[in-house]
C-alpha positions as CSV (number, residue, x, y, z in Angstrom):
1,X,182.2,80.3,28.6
2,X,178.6,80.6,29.2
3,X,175.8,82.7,27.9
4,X,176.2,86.8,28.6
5,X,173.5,88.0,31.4
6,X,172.7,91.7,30.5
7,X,172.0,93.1,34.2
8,X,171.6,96.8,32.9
9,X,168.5,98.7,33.6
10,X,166.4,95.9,35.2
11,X,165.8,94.8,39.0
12,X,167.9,92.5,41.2
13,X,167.8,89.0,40.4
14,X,166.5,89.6,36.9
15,X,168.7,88.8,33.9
16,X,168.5,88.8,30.7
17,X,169.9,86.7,28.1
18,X,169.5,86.6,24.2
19,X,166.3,88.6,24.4
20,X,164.6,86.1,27.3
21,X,164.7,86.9,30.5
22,X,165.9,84.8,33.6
23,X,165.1,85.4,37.5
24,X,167.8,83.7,40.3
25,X,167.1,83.4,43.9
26,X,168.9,85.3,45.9
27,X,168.9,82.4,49.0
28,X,168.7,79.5,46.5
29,X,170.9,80.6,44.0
30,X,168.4,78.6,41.3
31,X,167.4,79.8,38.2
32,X,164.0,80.6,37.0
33,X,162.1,80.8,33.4
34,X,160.6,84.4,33.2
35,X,159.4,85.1,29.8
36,X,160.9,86.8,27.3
37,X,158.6,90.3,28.0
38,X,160.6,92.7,29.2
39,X,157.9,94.7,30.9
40,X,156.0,91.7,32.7
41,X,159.7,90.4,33.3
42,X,160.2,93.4,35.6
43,X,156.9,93.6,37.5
44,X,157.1,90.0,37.8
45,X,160.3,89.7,39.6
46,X,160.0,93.4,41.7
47,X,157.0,91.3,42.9
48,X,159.4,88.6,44.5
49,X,161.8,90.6,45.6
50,X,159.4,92.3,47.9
51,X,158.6,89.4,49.1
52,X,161.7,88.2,50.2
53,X,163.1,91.3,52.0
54,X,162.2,91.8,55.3
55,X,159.2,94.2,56.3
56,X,160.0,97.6,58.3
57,X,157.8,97.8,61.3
58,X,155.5,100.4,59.0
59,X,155.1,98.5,56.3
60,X,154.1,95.7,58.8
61,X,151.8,97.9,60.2
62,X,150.0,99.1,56.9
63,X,149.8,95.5,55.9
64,X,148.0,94.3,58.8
65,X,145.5,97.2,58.4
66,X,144.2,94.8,55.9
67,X,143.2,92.3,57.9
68,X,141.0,94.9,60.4
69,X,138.4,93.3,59.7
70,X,139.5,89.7,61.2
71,X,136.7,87.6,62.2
72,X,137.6,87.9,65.9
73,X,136.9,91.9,65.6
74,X,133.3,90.5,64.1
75,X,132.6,88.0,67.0
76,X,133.0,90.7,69.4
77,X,130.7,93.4,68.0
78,X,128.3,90.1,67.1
79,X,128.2,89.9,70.7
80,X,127.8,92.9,72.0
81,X,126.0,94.6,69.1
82,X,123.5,92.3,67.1
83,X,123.0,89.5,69.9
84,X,121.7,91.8,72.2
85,X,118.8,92.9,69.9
86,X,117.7,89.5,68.8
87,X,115.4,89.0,71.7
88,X,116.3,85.3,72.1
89,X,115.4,83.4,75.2
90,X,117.7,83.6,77.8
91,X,118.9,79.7,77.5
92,X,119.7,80.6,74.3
93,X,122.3,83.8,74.7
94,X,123.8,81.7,77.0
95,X,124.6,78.6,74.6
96,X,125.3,81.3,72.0
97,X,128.2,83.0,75.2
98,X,129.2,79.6,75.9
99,X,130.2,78.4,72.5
100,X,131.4,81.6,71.1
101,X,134.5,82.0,72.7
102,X,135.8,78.4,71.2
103,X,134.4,79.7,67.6
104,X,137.0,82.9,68.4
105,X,139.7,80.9,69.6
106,X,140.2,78.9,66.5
107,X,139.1,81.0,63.9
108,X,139.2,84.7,65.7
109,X,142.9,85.9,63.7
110,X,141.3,85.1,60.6
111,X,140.3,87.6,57.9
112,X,136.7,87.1,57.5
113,X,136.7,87.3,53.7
114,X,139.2,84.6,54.1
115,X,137.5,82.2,56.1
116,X,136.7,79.2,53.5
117,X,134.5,76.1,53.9
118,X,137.7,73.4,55.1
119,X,138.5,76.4,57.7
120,X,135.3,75.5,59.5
121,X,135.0,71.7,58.9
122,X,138.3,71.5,60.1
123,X,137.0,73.4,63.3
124,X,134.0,71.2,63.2
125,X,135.9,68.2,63.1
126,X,136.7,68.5,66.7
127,X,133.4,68.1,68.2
128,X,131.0,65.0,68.4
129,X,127.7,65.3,66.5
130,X,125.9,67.5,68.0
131,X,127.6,69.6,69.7
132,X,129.2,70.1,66.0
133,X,125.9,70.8,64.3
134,X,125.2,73.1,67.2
135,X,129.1,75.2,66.4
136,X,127.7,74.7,63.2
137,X,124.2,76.3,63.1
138,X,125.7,79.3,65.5
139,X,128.2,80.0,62.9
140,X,125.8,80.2,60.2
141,X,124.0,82.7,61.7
142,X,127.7,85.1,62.9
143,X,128.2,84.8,58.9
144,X,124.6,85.5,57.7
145,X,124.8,88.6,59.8
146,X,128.4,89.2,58.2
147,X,127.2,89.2,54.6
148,X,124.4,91.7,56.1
149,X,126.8,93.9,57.7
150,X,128.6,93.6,54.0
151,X,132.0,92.4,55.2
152,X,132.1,89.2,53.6
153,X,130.2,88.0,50.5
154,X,129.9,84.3,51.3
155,X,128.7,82.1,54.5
156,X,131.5,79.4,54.4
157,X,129.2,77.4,57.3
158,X,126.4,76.7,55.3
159,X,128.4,75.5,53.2
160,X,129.5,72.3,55.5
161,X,127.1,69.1,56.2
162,X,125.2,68.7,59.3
163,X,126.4,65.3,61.3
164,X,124.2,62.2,61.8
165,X,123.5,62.3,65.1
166,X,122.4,59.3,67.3
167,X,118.3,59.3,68.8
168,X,118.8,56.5,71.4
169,X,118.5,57.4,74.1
170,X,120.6,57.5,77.2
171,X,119.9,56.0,80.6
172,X,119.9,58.2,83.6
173,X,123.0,57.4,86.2
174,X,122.6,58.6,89.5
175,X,125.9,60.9,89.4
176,X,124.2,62.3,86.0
177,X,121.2,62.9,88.5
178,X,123.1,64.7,90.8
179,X,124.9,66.7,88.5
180,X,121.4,67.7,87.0
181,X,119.8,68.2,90.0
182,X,122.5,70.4,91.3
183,X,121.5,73.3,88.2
184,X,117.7,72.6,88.4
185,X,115.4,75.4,90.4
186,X,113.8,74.6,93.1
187,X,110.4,72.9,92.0
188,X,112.9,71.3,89.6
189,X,114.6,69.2,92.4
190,X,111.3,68.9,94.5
191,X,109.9,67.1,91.3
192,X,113.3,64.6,90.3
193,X,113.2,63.9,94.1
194,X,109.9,62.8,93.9
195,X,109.9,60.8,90.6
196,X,112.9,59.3,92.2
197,X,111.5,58.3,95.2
198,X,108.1,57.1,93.7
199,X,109.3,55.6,90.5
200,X,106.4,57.5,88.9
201,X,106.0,59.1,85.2
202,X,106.4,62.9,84.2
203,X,102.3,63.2,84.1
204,X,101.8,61.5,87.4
205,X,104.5,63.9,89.4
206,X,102.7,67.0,88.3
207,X,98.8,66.1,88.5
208,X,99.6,64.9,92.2
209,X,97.9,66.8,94.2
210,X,97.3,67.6,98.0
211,X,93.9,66.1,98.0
212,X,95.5,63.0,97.3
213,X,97.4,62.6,100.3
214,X,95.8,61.1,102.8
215,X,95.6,58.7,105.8
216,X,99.4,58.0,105.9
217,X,99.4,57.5,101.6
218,X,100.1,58.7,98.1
219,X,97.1,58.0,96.3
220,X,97.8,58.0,92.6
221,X,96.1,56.7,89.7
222,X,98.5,56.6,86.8
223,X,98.4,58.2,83.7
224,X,99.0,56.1,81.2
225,X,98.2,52.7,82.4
226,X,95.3,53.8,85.1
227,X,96.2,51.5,87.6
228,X,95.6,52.8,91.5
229,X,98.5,52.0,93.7
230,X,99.1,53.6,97.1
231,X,103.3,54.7,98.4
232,X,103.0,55.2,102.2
233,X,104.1,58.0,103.7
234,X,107.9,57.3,104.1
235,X,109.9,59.7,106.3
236,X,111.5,60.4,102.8
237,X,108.5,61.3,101.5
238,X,107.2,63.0,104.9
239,X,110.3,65.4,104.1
240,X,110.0,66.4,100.2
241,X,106.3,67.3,101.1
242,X,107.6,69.9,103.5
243,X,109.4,71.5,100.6
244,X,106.9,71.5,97.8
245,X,104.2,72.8,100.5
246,X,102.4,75.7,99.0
247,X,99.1,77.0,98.6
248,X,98.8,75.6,95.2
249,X,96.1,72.3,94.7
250,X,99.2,71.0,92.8
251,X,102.5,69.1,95.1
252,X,104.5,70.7,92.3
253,X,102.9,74.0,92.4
254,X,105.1,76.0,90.0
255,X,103.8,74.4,87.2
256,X,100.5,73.3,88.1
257,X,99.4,69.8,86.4
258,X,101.5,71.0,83.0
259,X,104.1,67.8,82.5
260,X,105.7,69.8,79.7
261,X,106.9,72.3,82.0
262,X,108.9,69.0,83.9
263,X,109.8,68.3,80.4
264,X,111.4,71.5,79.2
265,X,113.0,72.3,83.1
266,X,115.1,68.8,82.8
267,X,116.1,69.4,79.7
268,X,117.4,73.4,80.4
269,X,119.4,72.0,83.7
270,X,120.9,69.2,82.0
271,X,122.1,71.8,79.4
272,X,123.3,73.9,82.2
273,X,125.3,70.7,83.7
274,X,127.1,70.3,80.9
275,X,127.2,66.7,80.5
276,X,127.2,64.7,77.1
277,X,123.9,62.9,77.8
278,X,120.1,63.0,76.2
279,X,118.7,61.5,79.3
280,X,115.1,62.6,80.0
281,X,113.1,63.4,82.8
282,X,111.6,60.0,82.4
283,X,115.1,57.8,83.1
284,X,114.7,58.9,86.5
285,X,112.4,55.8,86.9
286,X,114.6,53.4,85.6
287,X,117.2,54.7,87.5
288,X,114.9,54.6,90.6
289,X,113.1,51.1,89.8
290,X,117.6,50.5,89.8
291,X,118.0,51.8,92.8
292,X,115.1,50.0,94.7
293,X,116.2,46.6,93.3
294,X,119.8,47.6,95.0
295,X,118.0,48.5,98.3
296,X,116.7,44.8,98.5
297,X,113.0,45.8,97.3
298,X,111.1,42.5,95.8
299,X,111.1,42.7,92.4
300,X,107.1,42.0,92.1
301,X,106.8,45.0,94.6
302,X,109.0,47.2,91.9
303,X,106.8,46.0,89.4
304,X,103.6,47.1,90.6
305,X,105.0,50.3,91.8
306,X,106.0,51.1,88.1
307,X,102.4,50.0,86.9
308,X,104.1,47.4,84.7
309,X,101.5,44.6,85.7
310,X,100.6,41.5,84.5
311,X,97.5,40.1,83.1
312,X,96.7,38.4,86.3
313,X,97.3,41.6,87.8
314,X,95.0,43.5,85.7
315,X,92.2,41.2,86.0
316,X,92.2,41.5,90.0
317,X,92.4,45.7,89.8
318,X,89.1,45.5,87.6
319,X,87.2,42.6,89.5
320,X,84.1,43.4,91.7
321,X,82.4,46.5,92.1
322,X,84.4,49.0,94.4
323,X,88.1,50.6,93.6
324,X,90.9,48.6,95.0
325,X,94.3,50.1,95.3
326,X,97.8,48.1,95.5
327,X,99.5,49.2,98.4
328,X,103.6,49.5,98.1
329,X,105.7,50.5,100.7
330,X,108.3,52.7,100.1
331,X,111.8,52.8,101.3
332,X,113.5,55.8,103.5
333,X,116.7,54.4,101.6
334,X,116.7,55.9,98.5
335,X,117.9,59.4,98.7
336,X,119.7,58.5,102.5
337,X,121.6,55.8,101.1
338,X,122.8,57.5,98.0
């Protein structure tokens, strides 16, 4: 025979036996060590009972009102509440709107308190570089303001590395072009157009000025290498003009000789596109000198257009007394064709 259970007085599943006390699953039917304290025998095992029996809808309901505070709840008052009065630039809101919603996807039926530092990596894990450093750094700040708002103690995203990310960069392809172009303003487009057409650098595009278009040319003495070249008046060219006219001294008159401004625009509609690229403003003339080559343009002719010159070449711009300009003739091909 085997040992006597005593089941008096004490819980279901609990026994005791020669003063120790024994707990057996009710589903298993195994046996488990206990202790031999009566009194932490009991708690112990009224503890996993409750866990096994199956919640009433009320219980449910008063257990979940624990987890009110759920880091989804948080997200949305983040937005509508504390983003608002932040007085961020525009852009930024709407990187913040844009990446938001995948933070609350994933993490949203959390508890907030429970959120841990392998919750987000494992969230982070998803994304390339920086678009993870970005989920990263917008996180930081819903938890900072968390811990402010005293709902959490801890701000599991600072916790987590930032990625190495990549600096080469990317060149320019024209359907990259397009799909920049497409969420650029206005004097945005006028500007890519031109750079694309001309093959010349950021600075160049927005000191050009009206003044220096004259008798059937583009008269442009280049920023960085000062070399004078002259684009004729290509029906292409005849055309952007008509858009960018304005009563600015400036082609470009929105922004009215500052390059940066050509700068920061690129980089806000690229954003908008959506597409994985760093491409700058200034691919667009590789891409161009690319496309010009395609069209069936000498190479020595795409050369001198992109001020790239040789030493022969430089020699003959500074020879003799007057200014002499290198004429290039430009193609009506290169927004017509593509």
């Amino acid at each position: 025979m085997g040992r006597k259970r005593i089941k008096e007085g004490l819980p279901n599943n609990l026994y005791e036996s020669k003063n120790y006390y024994n707990y057996k699953h009710p589903i298993t039917k195994r046996w488990f060590y206990i202790g031999n304290d009566r009194e932490t025998a009991i708690k112990e095992a009224i503890q996993i009972n409750w866990t096994l029996i199956e919640k009433s809808d009320r219980v449910k309901k008063i257990l979940d009102s624990e987890q009110s505070n759920n880091f989804g709840e948080f997200i949305d008052y983040f937005i509508t509440d504390i983003l608002p009065a932040k007085n961020l630039a525009k852009k930024t809101v709407q990187d913040y709107t844009q990446k938001i919603p995948h933070i609350k996807e994933h993490l949203g039926n959390k508890s907030i308190e429970k959120i841990d530092t392998k919750d987000i990596s494992e969230f982070l894990k998803k994304y390339p570089p920086t678009q993870s450093n970005y989920y990263r750094a917008v996180l930081s700040v819903i938890f900072k303001h968390a811990i402010d708002e005293g709902f959490t103690d801890k701000n599991p995203a600072a916790s987590t590395l930032k990625k190495t990310t990549t600096k080469q960069r990317e060149r320019l392809t024209l359907e990259n072009y397009h799909a920049i172009h497409a969420h650029a303003p206005n004097w945005l487009k006028n500007a890519m157009d031109l750079a694309l057409i001309t093959a010349q650098r950021r600075e160049d595009i927005a000191n050009l000025k009206w003044t220096d278009i004259h008798d059937g040319f583009l008269w442009i003495q280049q920023h960085k290498t000062k070399n004078r070249i002259k684009i004729n008046l290509s029906e292409d060219i005849k055309a952007l003009l008509i858009k960018c006219k304005g009563e600015n001294e400036f082609v470009i008159g929105e922004i009215k000789g500052n390059a940066e401004r050509i700068t920061k625009g690129f980089a806000e509609a690229r954003e908008k596109s959506g597409l994985e690229t760093n491409a700058i403003f200034h691919e667009i003339r590789s891409l161009s000198a690319h496309l010009y080559e395609e069209s069936g343009i000498d190479k020595k002719q795409i050369q001198m257009l992109l001020g790239h010159t040789t030493e022969k070449m430089t020699e003959h711009y500074l020879e003799g007394h007057g200014e002499k300009w290198t004429e290039i003739t430009a193609t009506d091909r290169i927004l017509r064709k593509y």
